[in-house]
MARSE-177648 format. One record per residue: y, x, z negated of N, C-alpha, C in turn; residue number from 1. Coordinates in Angstrom, 3 decimals, always signed. Layout:
% residues N
Y	X	Z	Y	X	Z	Y	X	Z	NUM
...
% end
This chain:
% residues 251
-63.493	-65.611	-117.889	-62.084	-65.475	-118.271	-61.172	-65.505	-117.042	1
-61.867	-64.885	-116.062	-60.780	-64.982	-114.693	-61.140	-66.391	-113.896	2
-61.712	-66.873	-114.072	-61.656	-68.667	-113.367	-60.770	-69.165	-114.851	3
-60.789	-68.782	-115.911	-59.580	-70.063	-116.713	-58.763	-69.803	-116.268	4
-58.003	-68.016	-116.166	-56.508	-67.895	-115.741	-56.463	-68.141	-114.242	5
-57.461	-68.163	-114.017	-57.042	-68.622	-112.250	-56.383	-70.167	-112.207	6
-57.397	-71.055	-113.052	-57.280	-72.413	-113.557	-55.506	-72.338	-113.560	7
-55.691	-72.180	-114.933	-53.983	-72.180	-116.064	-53.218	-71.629	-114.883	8
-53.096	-71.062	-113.949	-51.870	-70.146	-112.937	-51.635	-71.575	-111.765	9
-53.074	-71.893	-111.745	-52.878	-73.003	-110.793	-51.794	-74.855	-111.000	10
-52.847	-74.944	-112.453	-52.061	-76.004	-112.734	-50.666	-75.631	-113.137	11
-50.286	-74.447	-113.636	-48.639	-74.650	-113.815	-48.032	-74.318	-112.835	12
-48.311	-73.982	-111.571	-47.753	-73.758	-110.445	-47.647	-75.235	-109.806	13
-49.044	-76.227	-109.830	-48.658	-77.516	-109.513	-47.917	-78.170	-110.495	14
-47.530	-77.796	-111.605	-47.099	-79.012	-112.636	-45.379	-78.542	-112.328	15
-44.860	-77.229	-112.095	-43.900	-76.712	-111.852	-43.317	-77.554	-110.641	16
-44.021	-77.281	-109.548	-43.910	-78.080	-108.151	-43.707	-79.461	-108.413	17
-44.570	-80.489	-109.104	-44.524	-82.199	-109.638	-43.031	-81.628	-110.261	18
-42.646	-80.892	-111.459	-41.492	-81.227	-112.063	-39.850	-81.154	-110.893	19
-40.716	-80.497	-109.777	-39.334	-80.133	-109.212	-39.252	-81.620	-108.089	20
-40.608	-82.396	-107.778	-40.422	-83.268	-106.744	-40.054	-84.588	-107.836	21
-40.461	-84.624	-109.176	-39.641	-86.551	-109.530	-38.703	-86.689	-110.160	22
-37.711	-87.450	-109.326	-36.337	-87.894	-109.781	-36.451	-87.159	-111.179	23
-35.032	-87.201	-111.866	-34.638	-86.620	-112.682	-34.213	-87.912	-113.505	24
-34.442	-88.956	-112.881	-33.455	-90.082	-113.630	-34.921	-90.943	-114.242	25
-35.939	-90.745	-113.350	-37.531	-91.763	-114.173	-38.281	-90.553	-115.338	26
-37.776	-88.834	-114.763	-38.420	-88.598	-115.573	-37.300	-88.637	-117.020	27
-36.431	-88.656	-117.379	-35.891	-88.464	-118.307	-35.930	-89.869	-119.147	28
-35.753	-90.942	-118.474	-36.566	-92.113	-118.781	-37.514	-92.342	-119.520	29
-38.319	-91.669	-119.036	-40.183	-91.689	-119.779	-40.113	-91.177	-120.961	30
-39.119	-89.878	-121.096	-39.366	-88.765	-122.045	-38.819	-89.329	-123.036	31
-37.334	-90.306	-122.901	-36.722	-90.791	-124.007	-37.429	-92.174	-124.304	32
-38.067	-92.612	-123.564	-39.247	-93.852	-123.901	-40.060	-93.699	-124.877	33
-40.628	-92.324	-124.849	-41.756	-91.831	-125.455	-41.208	-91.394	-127.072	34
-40.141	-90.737	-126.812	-39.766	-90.347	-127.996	-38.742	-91.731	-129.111	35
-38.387	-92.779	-128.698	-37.803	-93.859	-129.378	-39.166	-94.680	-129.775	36
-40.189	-94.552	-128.990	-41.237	-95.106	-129.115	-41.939	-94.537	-130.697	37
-41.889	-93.667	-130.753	-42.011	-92.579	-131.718	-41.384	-93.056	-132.987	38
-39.989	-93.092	-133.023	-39.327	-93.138	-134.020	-39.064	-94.982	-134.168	39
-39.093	-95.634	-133.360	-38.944	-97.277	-133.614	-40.208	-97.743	-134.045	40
-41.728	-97.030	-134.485	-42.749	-97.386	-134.557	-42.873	-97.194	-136.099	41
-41.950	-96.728	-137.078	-41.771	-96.485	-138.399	-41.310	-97.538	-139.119	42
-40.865	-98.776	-138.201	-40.610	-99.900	-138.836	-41.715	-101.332	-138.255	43
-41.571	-102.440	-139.561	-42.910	-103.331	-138.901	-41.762	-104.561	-138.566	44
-41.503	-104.668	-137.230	-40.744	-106.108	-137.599	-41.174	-107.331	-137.721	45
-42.628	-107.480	-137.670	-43.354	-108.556	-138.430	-44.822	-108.569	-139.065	46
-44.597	-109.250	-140.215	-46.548	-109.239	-140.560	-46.775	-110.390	-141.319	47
-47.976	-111.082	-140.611	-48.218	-112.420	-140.978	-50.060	-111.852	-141.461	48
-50.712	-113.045	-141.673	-52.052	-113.138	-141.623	-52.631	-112.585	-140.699	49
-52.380	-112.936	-139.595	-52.802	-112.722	-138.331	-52.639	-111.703	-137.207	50
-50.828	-111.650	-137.485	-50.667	-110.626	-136.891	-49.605	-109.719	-137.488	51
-49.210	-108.434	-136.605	-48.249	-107.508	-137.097	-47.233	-106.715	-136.152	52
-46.341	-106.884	-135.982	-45.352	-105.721	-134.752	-44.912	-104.842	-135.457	53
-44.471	-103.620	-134.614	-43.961	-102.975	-134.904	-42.724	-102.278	-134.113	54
-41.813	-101.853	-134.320	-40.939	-101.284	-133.343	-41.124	-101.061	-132.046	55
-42.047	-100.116	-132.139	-42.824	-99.638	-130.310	-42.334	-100.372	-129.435	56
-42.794	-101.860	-129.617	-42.887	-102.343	-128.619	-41.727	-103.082	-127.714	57
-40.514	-102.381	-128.564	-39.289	-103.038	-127.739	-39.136	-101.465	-126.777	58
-39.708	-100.712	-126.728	-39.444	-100.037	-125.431	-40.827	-99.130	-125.020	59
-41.854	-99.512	-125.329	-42.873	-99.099	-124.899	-43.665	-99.472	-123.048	60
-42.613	-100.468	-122.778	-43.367	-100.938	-121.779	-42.138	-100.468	-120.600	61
-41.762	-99.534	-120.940	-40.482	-98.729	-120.359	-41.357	-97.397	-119.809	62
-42.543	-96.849	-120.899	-42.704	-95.767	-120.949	-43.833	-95.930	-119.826	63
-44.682	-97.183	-119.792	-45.638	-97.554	-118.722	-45.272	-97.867	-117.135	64
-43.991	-98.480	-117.123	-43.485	-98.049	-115.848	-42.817	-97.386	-114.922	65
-42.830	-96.234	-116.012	-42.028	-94.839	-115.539	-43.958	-94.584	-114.958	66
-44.918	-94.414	-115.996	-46.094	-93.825	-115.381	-46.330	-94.646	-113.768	67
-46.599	-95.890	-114.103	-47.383	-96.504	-112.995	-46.504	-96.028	-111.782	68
-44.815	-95.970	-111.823	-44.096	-95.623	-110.528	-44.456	-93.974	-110.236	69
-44.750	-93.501	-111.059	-45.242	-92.224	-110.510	-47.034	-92.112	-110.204	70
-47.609	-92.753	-110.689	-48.910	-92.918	-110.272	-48.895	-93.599	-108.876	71
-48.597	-94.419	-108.576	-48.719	-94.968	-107.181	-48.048	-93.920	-106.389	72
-47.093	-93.330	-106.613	-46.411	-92.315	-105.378	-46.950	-90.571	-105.583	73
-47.496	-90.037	-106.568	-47.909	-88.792	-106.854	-49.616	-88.759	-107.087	74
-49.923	-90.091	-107.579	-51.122	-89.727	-108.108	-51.472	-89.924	-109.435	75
-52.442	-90.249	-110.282	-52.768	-90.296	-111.105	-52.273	-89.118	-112.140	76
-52.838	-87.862	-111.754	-53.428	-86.556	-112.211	-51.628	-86.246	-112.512	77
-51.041	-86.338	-111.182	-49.336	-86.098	-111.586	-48.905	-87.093	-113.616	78
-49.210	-88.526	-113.297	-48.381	-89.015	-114.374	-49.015	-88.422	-115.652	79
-50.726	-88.196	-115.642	-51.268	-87.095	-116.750	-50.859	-86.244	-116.959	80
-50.311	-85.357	-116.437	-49.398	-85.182	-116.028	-47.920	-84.201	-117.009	81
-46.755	-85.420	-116.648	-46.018	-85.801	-117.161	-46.104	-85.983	-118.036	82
-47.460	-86.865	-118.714	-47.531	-88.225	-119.918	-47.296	-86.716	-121.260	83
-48.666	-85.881	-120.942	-49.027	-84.396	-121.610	-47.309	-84.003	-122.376	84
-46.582	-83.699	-120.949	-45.312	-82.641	-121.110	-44.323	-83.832	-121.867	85
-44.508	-84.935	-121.970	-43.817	-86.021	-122.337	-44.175	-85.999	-124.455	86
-45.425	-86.112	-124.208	-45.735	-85.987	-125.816	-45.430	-84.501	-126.082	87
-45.267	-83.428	-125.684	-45.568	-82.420	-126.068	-43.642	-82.068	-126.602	88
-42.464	-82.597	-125.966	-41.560	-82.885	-125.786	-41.161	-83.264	-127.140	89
-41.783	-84.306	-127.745	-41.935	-85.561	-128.532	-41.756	-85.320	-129.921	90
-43.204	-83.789	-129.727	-43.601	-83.317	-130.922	-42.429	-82.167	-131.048	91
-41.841	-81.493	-130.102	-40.819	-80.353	-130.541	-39.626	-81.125	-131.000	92
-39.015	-82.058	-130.604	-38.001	-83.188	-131.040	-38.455	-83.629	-132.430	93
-39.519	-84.214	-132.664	-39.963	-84.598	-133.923	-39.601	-83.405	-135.150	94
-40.218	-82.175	-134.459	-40.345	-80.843	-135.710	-38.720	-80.760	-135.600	95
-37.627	-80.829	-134.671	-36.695	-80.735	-134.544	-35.676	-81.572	-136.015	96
-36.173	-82.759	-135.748	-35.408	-83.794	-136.857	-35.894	-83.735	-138.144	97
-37.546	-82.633	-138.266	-38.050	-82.451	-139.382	-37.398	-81.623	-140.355	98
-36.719	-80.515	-139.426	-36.232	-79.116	-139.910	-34.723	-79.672	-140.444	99
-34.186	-80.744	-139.493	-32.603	-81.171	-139.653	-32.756	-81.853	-141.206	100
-33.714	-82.785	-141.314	-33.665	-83.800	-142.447	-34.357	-82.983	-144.232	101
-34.501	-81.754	-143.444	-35.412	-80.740	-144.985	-34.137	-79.756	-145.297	102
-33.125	-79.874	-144.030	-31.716	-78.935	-145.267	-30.796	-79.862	-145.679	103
-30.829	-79.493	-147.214	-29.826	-80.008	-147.988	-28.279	-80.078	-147.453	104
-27.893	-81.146	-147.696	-26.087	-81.231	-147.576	-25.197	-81.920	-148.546	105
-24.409	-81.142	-149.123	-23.312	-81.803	-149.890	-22.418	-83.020	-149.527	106
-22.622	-83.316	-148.162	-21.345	-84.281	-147.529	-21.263	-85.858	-147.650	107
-22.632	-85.949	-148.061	-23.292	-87.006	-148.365	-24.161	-87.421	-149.184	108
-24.376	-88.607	-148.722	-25.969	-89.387	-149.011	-26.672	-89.588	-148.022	109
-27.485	-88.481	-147.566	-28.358	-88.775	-146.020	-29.524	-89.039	-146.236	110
-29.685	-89.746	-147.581	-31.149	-90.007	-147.781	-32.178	-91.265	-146.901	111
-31.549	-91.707	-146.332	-31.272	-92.851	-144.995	-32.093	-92.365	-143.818	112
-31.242	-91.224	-143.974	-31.224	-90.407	-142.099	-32.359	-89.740	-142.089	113
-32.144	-88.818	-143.548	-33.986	-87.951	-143.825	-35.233	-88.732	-143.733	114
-35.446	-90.315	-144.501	-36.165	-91.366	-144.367	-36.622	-91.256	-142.941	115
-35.663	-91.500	-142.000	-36.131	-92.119	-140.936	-36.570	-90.584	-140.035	116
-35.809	-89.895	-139.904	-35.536	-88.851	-138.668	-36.191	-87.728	-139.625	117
-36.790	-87.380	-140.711	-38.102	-86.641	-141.235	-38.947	-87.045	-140.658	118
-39.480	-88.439	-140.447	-40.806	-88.837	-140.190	-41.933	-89.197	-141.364	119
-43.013	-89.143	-140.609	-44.441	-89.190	-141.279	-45.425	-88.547	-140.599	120
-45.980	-87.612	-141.172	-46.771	-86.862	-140.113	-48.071	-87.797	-139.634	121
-48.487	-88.923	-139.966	-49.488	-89.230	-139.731	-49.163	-90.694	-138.795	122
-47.968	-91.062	-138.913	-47.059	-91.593	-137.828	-46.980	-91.377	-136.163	123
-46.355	-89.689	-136.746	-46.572	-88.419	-135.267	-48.073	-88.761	-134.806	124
-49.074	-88.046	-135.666	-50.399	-88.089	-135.191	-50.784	-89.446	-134.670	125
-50.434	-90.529	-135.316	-50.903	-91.802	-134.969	-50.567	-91.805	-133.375	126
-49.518	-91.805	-133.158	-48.550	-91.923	-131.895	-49.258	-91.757	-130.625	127
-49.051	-89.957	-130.952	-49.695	-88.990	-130.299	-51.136	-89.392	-129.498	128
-51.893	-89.737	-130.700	-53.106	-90.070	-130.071	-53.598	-91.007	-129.001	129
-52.343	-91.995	-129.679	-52.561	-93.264	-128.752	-52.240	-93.105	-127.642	130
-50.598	-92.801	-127.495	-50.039	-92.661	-126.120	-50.857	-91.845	-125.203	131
-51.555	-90.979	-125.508	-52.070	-89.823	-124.703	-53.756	-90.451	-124.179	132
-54.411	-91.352	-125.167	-55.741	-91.831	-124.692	-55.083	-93.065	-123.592	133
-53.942	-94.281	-124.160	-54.049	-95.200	-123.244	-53.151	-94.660	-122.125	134
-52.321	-93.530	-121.667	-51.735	-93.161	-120.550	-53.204	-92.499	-119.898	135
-53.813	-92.177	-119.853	-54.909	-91.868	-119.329	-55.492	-92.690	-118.510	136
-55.939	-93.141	-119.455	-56.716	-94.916	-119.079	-55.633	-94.908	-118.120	137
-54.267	-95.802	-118.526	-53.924	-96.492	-117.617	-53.677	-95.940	-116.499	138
-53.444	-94.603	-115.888	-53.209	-93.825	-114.873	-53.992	-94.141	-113.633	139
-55.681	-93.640	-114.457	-56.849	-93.882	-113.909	-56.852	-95.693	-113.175	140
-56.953	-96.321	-114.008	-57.381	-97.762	-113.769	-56.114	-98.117	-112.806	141
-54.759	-97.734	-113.108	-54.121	-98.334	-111.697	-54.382	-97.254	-110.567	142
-54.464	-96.251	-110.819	-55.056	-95.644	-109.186	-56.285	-96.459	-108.700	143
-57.256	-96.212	-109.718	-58.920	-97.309	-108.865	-58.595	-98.521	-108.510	144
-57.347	-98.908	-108.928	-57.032	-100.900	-108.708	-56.132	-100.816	-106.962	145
-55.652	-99.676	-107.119	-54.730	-99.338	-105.847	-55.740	-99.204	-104.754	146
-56.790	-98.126	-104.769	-57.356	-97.857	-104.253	-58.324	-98.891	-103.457	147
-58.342	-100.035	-104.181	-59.398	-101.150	-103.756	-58.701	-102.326	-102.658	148
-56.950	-102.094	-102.657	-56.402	-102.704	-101.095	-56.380	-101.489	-100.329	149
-57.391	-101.640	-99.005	-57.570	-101.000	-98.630	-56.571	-101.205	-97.293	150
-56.426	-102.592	-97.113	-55.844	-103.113	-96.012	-54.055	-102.941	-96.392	151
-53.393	-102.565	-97.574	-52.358	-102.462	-97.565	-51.839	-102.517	-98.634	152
-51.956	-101.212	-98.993	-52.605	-100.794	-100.506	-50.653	-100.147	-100.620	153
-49.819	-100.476	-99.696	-48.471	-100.103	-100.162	-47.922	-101.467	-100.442	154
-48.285	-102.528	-100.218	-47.802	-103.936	-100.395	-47.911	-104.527	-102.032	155
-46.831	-105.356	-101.633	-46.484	-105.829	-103.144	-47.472	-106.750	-103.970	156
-48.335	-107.277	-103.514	-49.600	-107.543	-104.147	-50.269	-106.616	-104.820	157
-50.797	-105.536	-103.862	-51.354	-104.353	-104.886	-50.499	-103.618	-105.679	158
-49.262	-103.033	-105.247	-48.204	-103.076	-106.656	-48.235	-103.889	-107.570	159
-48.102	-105.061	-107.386	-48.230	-106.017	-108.639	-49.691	-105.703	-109.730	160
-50.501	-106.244	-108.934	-52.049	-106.269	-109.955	-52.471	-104.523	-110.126	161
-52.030	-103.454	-109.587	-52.226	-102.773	-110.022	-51.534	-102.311	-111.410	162
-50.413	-102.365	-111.464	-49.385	-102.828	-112.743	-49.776	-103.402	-113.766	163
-49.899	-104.671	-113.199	-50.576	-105.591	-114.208	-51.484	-105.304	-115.268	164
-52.412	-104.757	-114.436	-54.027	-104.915	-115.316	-53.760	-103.510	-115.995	165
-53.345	-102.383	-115.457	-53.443	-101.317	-116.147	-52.648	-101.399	-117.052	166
-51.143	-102.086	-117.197	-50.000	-101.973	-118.162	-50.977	-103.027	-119.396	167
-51.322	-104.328	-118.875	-51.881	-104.564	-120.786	-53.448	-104.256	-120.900	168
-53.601	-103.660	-120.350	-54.796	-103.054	-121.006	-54.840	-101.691	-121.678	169
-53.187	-100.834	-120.783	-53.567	-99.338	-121.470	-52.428	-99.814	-122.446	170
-51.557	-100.908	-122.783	-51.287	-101.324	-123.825	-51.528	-101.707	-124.942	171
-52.403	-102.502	-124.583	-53.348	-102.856	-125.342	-54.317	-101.700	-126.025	172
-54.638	-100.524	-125.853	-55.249	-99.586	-126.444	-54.395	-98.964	-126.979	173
-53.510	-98.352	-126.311	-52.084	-98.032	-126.997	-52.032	-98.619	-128.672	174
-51.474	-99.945	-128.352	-50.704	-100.260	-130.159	-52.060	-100.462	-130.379	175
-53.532	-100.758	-130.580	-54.747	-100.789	-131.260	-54.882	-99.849	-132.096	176
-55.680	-98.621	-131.088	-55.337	-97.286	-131.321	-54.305	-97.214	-132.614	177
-53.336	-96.606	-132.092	-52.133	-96.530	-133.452	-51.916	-97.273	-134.611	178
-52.217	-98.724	-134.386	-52.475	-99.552	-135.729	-53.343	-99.114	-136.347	179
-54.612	-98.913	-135.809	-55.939	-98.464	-136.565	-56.020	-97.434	-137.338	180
-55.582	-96.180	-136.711	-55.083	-94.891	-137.405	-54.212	-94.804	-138.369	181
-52.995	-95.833	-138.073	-51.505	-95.436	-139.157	-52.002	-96.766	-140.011	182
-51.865	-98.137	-139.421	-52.174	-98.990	-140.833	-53.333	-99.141	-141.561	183
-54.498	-98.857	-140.895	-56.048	-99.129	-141.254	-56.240	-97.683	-142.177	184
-55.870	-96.742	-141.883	-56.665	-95.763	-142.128	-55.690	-94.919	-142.883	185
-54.234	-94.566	-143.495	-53.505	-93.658	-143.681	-52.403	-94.460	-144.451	186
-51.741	-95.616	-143.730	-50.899	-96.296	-144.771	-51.474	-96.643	-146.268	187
-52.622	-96.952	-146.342	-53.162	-97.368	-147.840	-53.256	-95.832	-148.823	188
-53.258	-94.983	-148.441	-53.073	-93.758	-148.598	-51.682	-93.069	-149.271	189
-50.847	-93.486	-148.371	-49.561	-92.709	-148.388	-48.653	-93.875	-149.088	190
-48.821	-94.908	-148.836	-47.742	-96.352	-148.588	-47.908	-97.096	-149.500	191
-48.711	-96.710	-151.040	-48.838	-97.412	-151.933	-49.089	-98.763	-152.037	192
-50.553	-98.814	-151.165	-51.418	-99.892	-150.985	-51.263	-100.416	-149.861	193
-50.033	-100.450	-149.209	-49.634	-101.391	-147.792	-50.341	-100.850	-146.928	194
-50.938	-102.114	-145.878	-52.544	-102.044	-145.067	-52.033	-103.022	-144.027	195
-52.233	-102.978	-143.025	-53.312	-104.130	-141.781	-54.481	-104.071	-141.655	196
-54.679	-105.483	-141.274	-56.311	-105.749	-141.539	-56.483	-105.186	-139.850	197
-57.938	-105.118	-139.665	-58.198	-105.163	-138.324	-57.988	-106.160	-137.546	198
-58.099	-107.335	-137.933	-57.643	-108.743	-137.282	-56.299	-108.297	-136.683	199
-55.463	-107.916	-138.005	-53.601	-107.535	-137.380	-53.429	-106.674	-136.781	200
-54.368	-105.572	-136.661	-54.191	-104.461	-135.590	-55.021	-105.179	-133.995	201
-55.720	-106.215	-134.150	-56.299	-106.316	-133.011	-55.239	-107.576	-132.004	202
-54.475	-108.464	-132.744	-53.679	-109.416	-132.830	-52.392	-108.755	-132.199	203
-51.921	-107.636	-133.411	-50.779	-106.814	-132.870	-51.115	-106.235	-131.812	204
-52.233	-105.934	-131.346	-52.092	-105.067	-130.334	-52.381	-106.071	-128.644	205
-52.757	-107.046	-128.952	-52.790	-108.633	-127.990	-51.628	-108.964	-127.873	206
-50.996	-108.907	-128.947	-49.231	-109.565	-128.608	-49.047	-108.848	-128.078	207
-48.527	-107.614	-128.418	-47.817	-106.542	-127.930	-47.887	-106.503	-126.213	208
-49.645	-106.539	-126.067	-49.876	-106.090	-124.798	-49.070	-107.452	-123.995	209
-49.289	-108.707	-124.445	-48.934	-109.466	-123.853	-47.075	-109.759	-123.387	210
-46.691	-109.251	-124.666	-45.078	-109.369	-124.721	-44.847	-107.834	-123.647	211
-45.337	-106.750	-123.982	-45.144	-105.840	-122.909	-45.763	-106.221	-121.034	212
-46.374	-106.764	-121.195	-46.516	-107.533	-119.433	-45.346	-108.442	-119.140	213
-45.640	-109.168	-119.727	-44.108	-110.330	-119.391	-42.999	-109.129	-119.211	214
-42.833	-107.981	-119.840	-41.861	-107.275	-119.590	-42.046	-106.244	-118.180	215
-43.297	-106.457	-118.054	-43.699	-105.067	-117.276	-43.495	-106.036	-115.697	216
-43.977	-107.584	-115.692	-43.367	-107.890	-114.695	-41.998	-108.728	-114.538	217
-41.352	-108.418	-115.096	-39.897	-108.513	-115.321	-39.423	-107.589	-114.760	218
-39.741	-106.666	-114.300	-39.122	-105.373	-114.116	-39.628	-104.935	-112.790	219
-40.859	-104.862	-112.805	-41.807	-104.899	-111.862	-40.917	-104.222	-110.529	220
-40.088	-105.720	-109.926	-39.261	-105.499	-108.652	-38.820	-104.027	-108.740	221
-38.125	-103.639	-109.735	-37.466	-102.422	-109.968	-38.553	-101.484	-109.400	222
-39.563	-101.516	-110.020	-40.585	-100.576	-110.277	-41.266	-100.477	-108.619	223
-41.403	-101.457	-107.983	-41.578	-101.490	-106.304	-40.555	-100.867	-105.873	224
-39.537	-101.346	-105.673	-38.625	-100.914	-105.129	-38.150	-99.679	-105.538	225
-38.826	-98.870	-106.405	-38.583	-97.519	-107.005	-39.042	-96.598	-106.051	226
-40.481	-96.934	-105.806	-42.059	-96.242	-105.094	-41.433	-96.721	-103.517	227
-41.201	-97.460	-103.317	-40.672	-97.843	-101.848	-39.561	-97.170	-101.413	228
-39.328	-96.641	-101.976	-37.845	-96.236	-101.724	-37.900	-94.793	-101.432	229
-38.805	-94.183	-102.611	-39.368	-92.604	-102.402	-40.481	-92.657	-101.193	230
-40.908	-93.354	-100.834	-42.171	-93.138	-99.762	-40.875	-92.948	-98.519	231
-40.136	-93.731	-98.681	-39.130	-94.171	-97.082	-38.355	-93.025	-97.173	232
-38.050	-92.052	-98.080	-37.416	-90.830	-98.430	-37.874	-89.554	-98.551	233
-39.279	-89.714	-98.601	-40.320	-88.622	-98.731	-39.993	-87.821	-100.058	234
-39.660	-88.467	-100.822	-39.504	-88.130	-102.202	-40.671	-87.446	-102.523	235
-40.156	-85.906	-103.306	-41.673	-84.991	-103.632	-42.759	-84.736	-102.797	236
-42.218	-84.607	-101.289	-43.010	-84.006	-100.246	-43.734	-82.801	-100.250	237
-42.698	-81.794	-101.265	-43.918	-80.712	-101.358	-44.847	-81.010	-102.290	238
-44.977	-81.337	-103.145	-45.756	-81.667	-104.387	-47.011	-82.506	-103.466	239
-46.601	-83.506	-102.667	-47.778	-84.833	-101.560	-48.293	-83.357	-100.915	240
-47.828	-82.507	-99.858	-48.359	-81.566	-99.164	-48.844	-80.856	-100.068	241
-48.556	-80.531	-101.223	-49.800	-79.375	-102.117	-50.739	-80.151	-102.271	242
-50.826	-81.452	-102.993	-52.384	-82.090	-102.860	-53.271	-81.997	-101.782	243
-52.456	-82.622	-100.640	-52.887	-82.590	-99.095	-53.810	-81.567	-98.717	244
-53.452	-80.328	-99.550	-53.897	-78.858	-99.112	-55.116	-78.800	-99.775	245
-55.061	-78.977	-101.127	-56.068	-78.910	-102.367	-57.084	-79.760	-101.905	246
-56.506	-81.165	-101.447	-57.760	-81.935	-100.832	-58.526	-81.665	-99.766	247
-57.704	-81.003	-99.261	-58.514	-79.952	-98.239	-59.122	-79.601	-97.851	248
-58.438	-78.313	-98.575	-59.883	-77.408	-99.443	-60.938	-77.816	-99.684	249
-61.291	-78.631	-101.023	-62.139	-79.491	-101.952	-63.213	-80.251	-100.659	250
-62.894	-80.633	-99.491	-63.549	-80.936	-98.506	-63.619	-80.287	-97.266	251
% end
């Protein structure tokens, strides 16, 4: 019992420290990424044979380069981070619009607003799950991709392909994930028969990843020049010196 609370005292003392070293302007970014992501994922704006979109993905690849700019400059373990306090955020906002859209009002017809901003709990859960397995992934896989320029592992090459590969791949698990859960498994349920096949969750989640890269290096520059900018500034120096210490230690 006294190594967990030693644990739990530790990490919120570092997660306290991370919240006080990143910008205020990427993290608030992420958080409202995460949460439109949330609520734009309740609509399908296409479904063919083959394939299927859904909302998400007009700002999902917003929410991946808020991570990767903090993974390259904090660390992996930092944007896990974040990603955690980001869904956790998500879900009090969610119960938030749950409680707004379950009291009655005379002033109107808000049967619109309740529709959308009630939710679906299995929507939430869908979400939830995803964002939290492929921010993982992707955290991990662009730190190990970083890690492998060894010769100049701050240069815009390894920015780039580290980006790259982790944004459609933890994208790509991302909308899979969530298709699989909300259309495969719960819409036929709740939605009075309406389904994606696995083909359209595997399709949707190929586009997606693909339409979110084209976006992810569209932006990209931003996203260098984000991390470049905090290294030349020493952006979240105490947070770099608490690792420094921990790594230390650990060796």
């Amino acid at each position: 019992m006294s190594k967990i609370k030693s644990f739990l005292k530790k990490e919120i003392h570092q997660s306290a420290v991370l919240l006080r070293s990143i910008p205020a302007t990427v993290m608030t970014l992420f958080v409202v990424s995460v949460i439109c992501m949330n609520l734009l994922a309740n609509k399908t704006l296409l479904q063919l044979d083959w394939i299927a979109l859904d909302g998400g993905i007009l700002i999902s690849w917003l929410s991946f380069m808020c991570m990767d700019v903090t993974t390259k400059h904090f660390g992996p373990g930092a944007s896990n981070r974040i990603s955690i306090l980001a869904a956790g955020i998500n879900l009090l906002t969610c119960l938030i619009f749950f409680i707004a859209s379950s009291i009655p009002s005379n002033a109107g017809n808000y049967s619109a607003f309740d529709g959308i901003f009630g939710g679906t709990w299995f929507i939430l859960f869908g979400s939830t799950v995803a964002f939290l397995s492929s921010a993982v992934i992707n955290n991990m896989l662009n730190h190990m991709i970083g890690t492998a320029f060894k010769d100049n592992p701050d240069g815009k090459l390894a920015y780039a392909m580290r980006t790259y590969v982790s944004t459609f791949i933890g994208q790509f698990l991302d909308n899979f994930i969530f298709s699989i859960i909300v259309f495969v498994y719960f819409a036929p349920l709740f939605w009075d028969g309406f389904s994606w096949t696995v083909l359209q969750c595997a399709m949707c989640a190929l586009t997606g990843a693909v339409a979110e890269l084209v976006m992810e290096i569209a932006f990209s520059p931003i996203g260098y020049r984000i991390v470049t900018s905090w290294k030349k500034n020493s952006v979240g120096k105490e947070y770099l010196e608490l690792l420094e210490r921990k790594e230390g230690k650990k060796s």
